[in-house]
C-alpha positions as CSV (number, residue, x, y, z in Angstrom):
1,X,-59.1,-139.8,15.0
2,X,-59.3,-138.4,11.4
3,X,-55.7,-136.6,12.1
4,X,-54.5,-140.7,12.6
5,X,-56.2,-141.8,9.7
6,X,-54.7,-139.0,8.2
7,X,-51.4,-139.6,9.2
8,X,-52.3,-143.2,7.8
9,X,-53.1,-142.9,4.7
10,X,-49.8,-140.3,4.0
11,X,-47.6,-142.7,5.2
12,X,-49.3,-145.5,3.3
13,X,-49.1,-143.4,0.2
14,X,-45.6,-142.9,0.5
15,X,-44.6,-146.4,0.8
16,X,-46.7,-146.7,-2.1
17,X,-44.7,-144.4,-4.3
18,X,-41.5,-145.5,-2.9
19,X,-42.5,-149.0,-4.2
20,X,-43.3,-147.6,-7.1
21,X,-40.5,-145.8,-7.8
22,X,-38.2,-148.8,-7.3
23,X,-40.1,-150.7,-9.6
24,X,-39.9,-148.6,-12.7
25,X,-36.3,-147.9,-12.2
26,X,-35.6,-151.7,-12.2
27,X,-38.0,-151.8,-15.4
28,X,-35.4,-149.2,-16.9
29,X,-32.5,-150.2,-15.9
30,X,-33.2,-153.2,-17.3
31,X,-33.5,-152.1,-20.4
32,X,-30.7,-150.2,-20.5
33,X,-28.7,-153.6,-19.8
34,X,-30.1,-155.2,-22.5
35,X,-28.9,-152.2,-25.2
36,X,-25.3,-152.9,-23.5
37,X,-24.9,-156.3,-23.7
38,X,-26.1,-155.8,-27.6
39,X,-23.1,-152.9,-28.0
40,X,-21.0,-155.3,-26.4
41,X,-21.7,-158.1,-29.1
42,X,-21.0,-155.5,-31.9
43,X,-18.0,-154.4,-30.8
44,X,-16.8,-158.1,-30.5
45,X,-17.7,-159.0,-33.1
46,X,-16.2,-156.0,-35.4
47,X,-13.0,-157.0,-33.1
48,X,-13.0,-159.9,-34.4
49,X,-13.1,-159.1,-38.0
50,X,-10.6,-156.6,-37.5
51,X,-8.4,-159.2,-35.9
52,X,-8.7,-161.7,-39.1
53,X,-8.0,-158.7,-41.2
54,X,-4.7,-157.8,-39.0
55,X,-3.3,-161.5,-39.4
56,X,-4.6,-162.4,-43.1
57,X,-2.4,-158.7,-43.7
58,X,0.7,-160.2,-41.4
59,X,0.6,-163.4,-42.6
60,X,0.3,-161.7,-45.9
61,X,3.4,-159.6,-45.3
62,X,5.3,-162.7,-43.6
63,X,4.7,-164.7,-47.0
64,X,6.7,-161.6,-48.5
65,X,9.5,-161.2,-46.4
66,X,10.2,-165.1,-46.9
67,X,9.7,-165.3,-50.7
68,X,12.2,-162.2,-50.5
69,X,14.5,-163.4,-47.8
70,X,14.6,-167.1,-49.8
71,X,15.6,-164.9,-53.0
72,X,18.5,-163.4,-51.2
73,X,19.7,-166.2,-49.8
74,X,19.5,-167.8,-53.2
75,X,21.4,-164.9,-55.1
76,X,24.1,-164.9,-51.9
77,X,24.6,-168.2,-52.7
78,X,24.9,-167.8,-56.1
79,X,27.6,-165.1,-55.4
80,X,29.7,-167.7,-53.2
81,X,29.3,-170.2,-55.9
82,X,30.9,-168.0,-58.3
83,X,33.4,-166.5,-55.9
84,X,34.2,-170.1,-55.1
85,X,35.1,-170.6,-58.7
86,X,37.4,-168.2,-58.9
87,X,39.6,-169.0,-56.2
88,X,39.5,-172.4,-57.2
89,X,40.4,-171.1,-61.1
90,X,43.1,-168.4,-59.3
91,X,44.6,-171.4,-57.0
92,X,45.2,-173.2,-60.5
93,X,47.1,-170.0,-61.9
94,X,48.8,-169.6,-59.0
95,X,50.2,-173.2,-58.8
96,X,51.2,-173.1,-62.3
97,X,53.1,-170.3,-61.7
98,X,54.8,-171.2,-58.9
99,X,55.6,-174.2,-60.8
100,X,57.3,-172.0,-63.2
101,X,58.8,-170.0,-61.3
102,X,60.5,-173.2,-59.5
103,X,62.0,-174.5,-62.6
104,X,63.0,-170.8,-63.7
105,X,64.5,-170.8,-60.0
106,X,66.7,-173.7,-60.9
107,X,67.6,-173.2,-64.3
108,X,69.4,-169.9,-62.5
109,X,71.0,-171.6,-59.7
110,X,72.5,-174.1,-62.3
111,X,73.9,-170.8,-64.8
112,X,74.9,-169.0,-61.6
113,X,76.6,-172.2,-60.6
114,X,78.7,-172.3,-64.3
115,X,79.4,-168.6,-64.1
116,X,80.6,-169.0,-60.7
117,X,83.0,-171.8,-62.1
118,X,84.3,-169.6,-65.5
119,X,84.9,-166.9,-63.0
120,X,86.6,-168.5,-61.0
121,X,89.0,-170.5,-63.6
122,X,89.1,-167.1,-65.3
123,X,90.3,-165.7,-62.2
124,X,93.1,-168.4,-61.7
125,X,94.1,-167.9,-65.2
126,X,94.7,-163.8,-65.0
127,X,96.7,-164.4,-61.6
128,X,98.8,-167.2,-62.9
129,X,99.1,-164.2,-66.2
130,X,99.9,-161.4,-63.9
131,X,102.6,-163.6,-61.7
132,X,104.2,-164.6,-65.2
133,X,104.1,-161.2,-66.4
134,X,106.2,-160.3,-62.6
135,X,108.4,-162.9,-62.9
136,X,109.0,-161.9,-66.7
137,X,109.5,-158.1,-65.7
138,X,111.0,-158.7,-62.2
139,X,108.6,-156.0,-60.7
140,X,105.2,-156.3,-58.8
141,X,101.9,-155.2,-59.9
142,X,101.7,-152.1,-57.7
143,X,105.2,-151.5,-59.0
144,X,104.8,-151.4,-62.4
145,X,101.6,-149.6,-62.3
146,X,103.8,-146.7,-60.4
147,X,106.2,-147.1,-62.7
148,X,104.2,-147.2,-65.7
149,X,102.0,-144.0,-64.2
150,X,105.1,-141.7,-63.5
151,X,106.6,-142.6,-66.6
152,X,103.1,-141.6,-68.5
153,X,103.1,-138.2,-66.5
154,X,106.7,-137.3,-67.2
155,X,105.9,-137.8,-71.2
156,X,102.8,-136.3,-71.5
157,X,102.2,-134.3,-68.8
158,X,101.9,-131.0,-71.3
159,X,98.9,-132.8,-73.0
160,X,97.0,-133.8,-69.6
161,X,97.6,-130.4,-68.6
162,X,96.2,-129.1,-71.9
163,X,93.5,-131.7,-71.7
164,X,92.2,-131.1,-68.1
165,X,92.6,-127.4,-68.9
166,X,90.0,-127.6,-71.9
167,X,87.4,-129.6,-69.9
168,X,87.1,-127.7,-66.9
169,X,87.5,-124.7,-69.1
170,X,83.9,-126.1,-71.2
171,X,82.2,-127.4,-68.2
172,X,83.2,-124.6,-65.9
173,X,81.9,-121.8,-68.6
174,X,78.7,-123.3,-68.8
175,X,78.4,-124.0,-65.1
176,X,79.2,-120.5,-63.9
177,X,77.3,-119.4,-67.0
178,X,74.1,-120.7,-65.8
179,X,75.0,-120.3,-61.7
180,X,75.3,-116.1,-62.6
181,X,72.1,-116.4,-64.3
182,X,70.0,-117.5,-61.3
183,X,71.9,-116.0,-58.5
184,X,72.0,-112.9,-60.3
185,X,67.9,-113.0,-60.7
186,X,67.6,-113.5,-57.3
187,X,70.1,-111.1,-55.7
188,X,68.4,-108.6,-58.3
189,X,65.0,-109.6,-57.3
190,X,66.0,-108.9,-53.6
191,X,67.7,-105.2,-54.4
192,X,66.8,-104.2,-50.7
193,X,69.8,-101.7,-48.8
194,X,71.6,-104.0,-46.7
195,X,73.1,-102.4,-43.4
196,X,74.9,-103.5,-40.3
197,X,72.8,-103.3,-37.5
198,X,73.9,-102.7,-33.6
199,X,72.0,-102.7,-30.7
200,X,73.3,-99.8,-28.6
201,X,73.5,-101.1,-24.8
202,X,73.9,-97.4,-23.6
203,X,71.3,-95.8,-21.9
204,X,71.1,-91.6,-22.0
205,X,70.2,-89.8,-19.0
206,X,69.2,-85.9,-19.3
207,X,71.4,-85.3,-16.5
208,X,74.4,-86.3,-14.6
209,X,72.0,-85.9,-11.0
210,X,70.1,-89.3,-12.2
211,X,73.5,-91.4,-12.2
212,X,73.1,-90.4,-8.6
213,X,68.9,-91.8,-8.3
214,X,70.2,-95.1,-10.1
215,X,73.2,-96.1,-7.8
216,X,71.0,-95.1,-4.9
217,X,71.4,-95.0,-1.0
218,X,74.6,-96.8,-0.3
219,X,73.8,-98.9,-4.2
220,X,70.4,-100.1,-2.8
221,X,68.8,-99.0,-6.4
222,X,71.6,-100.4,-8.7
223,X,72.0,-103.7,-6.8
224,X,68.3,-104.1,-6.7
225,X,67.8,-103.4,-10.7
226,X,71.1,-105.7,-11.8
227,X,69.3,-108.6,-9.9
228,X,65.8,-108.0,-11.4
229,X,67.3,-107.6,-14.8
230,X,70.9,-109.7,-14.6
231,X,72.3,-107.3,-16.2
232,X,75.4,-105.2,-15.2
233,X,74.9,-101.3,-14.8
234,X,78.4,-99.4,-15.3
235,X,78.1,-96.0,-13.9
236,X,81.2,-93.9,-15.0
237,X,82.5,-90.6,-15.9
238,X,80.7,-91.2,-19.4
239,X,78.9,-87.6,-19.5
240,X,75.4,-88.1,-20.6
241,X,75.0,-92.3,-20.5
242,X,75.1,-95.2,-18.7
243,X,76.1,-98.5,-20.2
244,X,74.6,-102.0,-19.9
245,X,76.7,-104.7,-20.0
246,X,75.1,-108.7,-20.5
247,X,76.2,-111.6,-22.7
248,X,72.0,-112.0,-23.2
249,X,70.3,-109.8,-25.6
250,X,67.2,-110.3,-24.8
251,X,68.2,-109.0,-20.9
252,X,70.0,-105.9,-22.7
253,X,66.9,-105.0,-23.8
254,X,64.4,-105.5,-21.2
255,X,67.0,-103.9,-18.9
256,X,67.3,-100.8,-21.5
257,X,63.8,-100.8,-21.5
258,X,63.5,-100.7,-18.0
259,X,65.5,-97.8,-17.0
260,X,64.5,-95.4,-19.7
261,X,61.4,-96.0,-18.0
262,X,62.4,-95.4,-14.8
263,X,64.4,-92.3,-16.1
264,X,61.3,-90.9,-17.2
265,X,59.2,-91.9,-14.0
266,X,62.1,-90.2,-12.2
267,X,60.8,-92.3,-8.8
268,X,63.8,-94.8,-8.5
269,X,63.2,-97.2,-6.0
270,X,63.3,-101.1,-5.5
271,X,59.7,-101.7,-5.5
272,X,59.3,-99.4,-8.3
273,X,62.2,-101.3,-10.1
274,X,60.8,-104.4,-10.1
275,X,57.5,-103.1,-11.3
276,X,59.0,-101.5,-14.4
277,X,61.4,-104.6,-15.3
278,X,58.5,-107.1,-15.3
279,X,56.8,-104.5,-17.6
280,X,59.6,-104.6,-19.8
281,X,59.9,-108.5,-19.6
282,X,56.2,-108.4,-21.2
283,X,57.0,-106.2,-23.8
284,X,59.6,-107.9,-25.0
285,X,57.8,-111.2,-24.8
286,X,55.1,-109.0,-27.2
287,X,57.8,-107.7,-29.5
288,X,59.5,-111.3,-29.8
289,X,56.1,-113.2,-30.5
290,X,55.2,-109.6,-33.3
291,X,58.9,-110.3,-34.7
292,X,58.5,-114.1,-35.0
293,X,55.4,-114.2,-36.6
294,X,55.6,-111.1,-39.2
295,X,59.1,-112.7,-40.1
296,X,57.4,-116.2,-41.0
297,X,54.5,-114.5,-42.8
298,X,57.0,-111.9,-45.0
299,X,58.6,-115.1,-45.8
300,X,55.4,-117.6,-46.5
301,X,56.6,-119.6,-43.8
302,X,53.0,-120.4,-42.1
303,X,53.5,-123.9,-40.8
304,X,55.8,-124.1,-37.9
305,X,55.3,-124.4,-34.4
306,X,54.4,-121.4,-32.3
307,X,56.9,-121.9,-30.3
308,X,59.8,-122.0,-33.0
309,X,58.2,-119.0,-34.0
310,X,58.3,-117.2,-30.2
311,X,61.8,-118.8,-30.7
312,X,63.3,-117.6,-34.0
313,X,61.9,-114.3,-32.9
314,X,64.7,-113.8,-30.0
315,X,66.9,-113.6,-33.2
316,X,65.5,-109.8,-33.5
317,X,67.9,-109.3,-30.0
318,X,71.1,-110.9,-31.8
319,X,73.5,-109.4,-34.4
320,X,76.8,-111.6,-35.9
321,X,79.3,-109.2,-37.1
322,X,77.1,-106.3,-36.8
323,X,74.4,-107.8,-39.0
324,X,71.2,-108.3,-37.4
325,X,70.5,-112.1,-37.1
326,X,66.7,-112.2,-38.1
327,X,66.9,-109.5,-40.8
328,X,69.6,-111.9,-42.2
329,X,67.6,-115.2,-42.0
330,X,64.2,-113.2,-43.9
331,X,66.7,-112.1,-46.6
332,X,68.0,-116.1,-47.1
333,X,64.5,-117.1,-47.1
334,X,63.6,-114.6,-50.0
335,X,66.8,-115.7,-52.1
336,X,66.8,-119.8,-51.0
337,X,63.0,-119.7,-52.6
338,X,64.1,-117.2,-55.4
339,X,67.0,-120.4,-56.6
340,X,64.8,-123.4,-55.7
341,X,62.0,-121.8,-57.8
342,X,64.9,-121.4,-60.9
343,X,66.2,-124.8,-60.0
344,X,62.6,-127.1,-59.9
345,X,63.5,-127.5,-56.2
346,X,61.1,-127.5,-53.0
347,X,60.1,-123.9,-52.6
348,X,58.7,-124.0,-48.9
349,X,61.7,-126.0,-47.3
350,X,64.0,-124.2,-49.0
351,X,62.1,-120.9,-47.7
352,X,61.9,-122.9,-44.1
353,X,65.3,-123.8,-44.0
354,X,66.5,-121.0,-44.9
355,X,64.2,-118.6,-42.0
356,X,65.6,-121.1,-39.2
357,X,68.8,-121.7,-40.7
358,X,70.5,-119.8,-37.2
359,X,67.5,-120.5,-35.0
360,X,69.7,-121.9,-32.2
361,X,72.0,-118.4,-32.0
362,X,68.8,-117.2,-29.6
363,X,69.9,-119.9,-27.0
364,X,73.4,-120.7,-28.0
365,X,74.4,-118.4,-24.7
366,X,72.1,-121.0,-22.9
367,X,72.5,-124.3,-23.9
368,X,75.9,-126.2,-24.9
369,X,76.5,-127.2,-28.1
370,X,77.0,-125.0,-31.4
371,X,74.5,-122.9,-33.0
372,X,73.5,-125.9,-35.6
373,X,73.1,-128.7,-33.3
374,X,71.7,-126.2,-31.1
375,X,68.6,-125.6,-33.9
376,X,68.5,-129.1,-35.1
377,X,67.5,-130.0,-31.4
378,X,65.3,-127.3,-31.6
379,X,63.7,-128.0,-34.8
380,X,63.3,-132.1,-34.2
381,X,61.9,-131.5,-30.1
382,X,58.8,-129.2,-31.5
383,X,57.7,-131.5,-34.6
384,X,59.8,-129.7,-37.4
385,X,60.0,-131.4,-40.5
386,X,62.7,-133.8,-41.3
387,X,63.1,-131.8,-44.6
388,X,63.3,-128.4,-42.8
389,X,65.8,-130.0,-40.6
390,X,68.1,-131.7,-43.5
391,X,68.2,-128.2,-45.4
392,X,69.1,-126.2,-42.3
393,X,71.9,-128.4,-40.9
394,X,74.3,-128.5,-43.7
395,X,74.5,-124.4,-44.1
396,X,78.1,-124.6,-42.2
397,X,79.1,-128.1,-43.5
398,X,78.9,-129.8,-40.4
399,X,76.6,-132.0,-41.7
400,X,76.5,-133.2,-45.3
401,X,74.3,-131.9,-48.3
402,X,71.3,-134.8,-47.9
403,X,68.7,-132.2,-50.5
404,X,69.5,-129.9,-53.1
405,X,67.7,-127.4,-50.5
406,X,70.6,-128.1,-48.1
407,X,72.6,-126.5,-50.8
408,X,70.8,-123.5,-51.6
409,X,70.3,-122.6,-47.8
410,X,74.2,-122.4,-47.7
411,X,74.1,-120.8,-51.2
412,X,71.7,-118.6,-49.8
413,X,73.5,-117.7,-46.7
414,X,76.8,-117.3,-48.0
415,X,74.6,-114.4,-50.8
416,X,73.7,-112.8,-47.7
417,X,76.7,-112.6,-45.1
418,X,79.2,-112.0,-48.1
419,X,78.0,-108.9,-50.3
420,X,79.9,-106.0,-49.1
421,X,79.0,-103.8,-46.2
422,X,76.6,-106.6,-45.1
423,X,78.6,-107.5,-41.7
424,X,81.2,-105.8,-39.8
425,X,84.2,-107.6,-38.1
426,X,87.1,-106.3,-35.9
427,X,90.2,-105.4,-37.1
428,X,91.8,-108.4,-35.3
429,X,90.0,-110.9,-36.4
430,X,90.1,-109.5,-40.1
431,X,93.7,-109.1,-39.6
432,X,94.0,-112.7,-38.3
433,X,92.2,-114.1,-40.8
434,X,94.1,-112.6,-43.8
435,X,97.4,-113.6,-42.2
436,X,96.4,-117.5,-41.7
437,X,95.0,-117.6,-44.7
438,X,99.0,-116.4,-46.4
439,X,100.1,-118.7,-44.1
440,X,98.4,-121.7,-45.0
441,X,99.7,-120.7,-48.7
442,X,103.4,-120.0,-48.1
443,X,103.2,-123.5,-46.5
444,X,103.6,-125.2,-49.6
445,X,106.7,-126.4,-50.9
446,X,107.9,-124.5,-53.7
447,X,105.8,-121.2,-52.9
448,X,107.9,-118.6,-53.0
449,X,105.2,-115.5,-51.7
450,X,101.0,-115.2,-51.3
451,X,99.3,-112.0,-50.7
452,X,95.6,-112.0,-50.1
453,X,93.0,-109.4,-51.9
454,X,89.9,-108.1,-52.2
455,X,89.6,-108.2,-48.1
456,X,90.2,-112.3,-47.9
457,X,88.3,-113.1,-51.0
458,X,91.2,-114.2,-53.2
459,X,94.7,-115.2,-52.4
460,X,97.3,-115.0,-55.2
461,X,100.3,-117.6,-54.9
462,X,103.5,-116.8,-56.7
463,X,105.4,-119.9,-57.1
464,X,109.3,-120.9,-58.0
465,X,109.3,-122.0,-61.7
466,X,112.1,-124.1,-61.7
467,X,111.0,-126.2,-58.4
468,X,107.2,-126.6,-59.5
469,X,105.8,-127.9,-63.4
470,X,102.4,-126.3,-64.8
471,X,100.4,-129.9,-63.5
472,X,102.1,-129.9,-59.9
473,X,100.7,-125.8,-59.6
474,X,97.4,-127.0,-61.0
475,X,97.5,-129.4,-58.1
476,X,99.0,-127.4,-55.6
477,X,95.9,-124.5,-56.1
478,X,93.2,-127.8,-55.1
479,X,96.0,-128.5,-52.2
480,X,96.0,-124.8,-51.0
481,X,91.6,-124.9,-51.5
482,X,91.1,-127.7,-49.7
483,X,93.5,-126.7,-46.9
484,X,91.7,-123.3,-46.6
485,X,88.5,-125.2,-46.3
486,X,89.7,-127.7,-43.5
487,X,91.4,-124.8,-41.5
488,X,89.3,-121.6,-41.8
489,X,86.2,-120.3,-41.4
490,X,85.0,-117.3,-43.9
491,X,81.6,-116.7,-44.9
492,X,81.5,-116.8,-49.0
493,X,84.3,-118.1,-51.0
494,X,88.1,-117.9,-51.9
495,X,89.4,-117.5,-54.6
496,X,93.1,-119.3,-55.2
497,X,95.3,-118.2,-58.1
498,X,99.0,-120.1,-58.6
499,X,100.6,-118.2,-60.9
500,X,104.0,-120.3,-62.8
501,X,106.0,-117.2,-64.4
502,X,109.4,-117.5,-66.1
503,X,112.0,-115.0,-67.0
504,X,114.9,-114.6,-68.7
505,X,116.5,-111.5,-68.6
506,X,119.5,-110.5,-71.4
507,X,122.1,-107.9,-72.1
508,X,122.9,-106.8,-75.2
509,X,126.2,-104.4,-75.2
């Protein structure tokens, strides 16, 4: 019974505190509600002051913008004003002008009008003149001017000669005076040995046994090397050498090339063949790039084309009378820039042209056409200059002298293929030459003998003094020129010298 009541009173306790427990947690929470609801208020309300601060600055700020934004418009629209008044002031200018310029128009149609009339009566009156004067004289115009002409030569023909004599003699003095001056400056500013150049295309051999390794079992190493290279391999009784034979330099070489290095290998085979010839092909590639590139930067040349420059160093390959072809277009650049800079001309083209002047001789074997049209196709396809081009064509007259640097590249070229020992040619066409160029001098009427001298430099023509006056051997030497320069081909000049002699020979016994 007392463990019930017990029991009883635990349990009723409990409830007790449970209820009590419940109660003041209500009584505190509350409280807390209330101290919320009063941050809650605060925080609106400092929201809401910070709101009417945020618009009075943005309406603020909007005010500004629009006072500012009225003020530009206003001073845009002051500036179209003002624009608008000066086109409206220039339209006024412009019409008063025209309106001159109409009546000025008109007042020259009207004296254009009356010249066009006195020309024309003055026109009327000189051929009504000239046919009175025909009638009067029973001879044409053409007629009497012939007439009138010969007759005028036949008196003073002594005095023209004497007067044409004196002027060219003035003129020429101080021409060739000045010409020495410069082309001696650069020729002595260019004192470098000059010599002719060959490219051997035979091949020594140590011993007669490797002629025997190179033709190979029944020619299986020959045949197999001329078609890698495309180049012809004589084997003969040569002791001591093998020649090369190819119309391409460039093949010469990388078959030379080639077989010294298969001489040296001493394993001649096909495979091995074809291994060495593609080496060679890469080292000649190397050299022609090298040779391009250190010719255009010993000359200043820097802005051509890579390609004209892998181009214009194939020229290293390729001689012309024994003179080697790109040694011969650095010395042209060296003497072209050497005159422009004496004559106020374009330095770099004249240097340009002058470098590329025989570009296309490195494909001339390859592609139809001469050596000029060759390189002007060569210069225009890889974006040359139009300059470069002008000063380069004209060097063997097939096109005409467009630039002064046109002329000094010929100057220049004719400096460096002329001065002795600079090219070597064979005694038949040396002996060719000289007789054509006698022959086209003994052609003449009234010649009586020509030699030539100084190895085709100067012809002397010996004419018949009673068939030919001093004027007709003045103009027979131009004749004789010209006909040399329509005819021939020479590098450098001729000189031609008529000589008119009389003699009278006496006995006294």
């Amino acid at each position: 019974m007392s463990i019930t009541i017990v029991i009883f009173l635990a349990s009723a306790a409990g409830l007790v505190g449970i209820a009590l427990g419940y109660y003041l947690r209500l009584i505190i929470s509350l409280g807390k509600r209330g101290s919320m609801e009063l941050e809650i208020k605060k925080m609106e309300m400092n929201a809401e002051e910070e709101a009417k601060k945020i618009v009075l600055s943005a309406e603020s700020k909007a005010a500004e913008t629009l006072r500012q934004m009225r003020q530009e418009a206003k001073e845009k629209e002051d500036k179209l004003k003002a624009a608008e008044e000066r086109l409206l002031k220039r339209e006024d200018s412009i019409d008063a002008r025209q309106k001159d310029l109409d009546a000025e128009v008109e007042s020259l149609k009207t004296k254009i009008s009356e010249i066009r009339e006195v020309k024309e009566r003055a026109d009327a009156l000189l051929t009504e003149r000239n046919a009175a004067l025909e009638r009067a004289a029973g001879l044409s115009e053409t007629e009497a001017k012939e007439a009138l002409v010969k007759d005028i030569e036949s008196k003073y023909s002594n005095d023209l000669l004497a007067r044409m004599q004196k002027l060219e003699t003035a003129n020429q003095d101080k021409i060739e005076s000045r010409a020495k001056d410069i082309l001696s400056t650069a020729i002595q500013r260019l004192g470098n040995a000059v010599t002719a150049d060959v490219f051997s295309t035979s091949v020594h051999i140590p011993s007669e046994e490797i002629k025997g390794k190179i033709i190979g079992k029944e020619g299986r190493n020959i045949k197999s090397f001329e078609r890698a290279t495309g180049v012809e391999v004589i084997v003969d009784d040569t002791p001591g050498a093998i020649t090369l034979s190819s119309f391409d330099p460039v093949r010469r070489q990388v078959a030379r090339m080639a077989l010294e290095a298969l001489i040296a290998d001493g394993r001649i085979q096909p495979a091995k063949i074809e291994k060495l010839v593609e080496k060679a092909k890469e080292d000649i590639n190397r050299i022609i790039k090298e040779k391009g590139e250190q010719a255009a930067f010993e000359c200043g040349v820097l802005n051509l084309d890579p390609r004209i420059i892998s181009i214009l160093g194939r020229l290293h390959f390729r001689t012309s009378y024994g003179q080697n072809v790109l040694q011969h277009s650095i010395e042209m650049s060296h003497i072209a820039g050497m005159i422009a800079e004496e004559l106020g001309a374009n330095v770099q083209i004249a240097k340009a042209g002058a470098l590329v002047h025989d570009i296309g001789k490195a494909l001339d074997h390859e592609v139809q056409g001469t050596h000029v049209e060759i390189g002007r196709r060569i210069l225009q396809k890889f974006g040359a200059d139009e300059a470069i081009v002008k000063a380069m064509q004209a060097h063997h007259e097939e096109y005409p002298y467009e630039t002064v640097e046109s002329v000094i590249v010929q100057t220049a070229d004719a400096i460096s293929g002329s001065r002795p020992g600079a090219r070597r040619d064979s005694v038949e066409n040396y002996l060719k030459r000289l007789q054509d160029l006698e022959g086209i001098a003994t052609a003449f009427k009234g010649v009586e003998k020509a030699y030539a001298l100084q190895a085709g430099r100067e012809i002397r023509v010996f004419v018949k003094p009673e068939e030919i006056t001093d004027l007709e051997a003045k103009n027979m030497g131009r004749g004789i020129a010209e006909k040399i320069e329509q005819d021939l081909k020479y590098p450098g000049e001729i000189k031609v010298t008529v000589i008119r002699e009389s003699r009278v020979v006496e006995f006294a016994r």
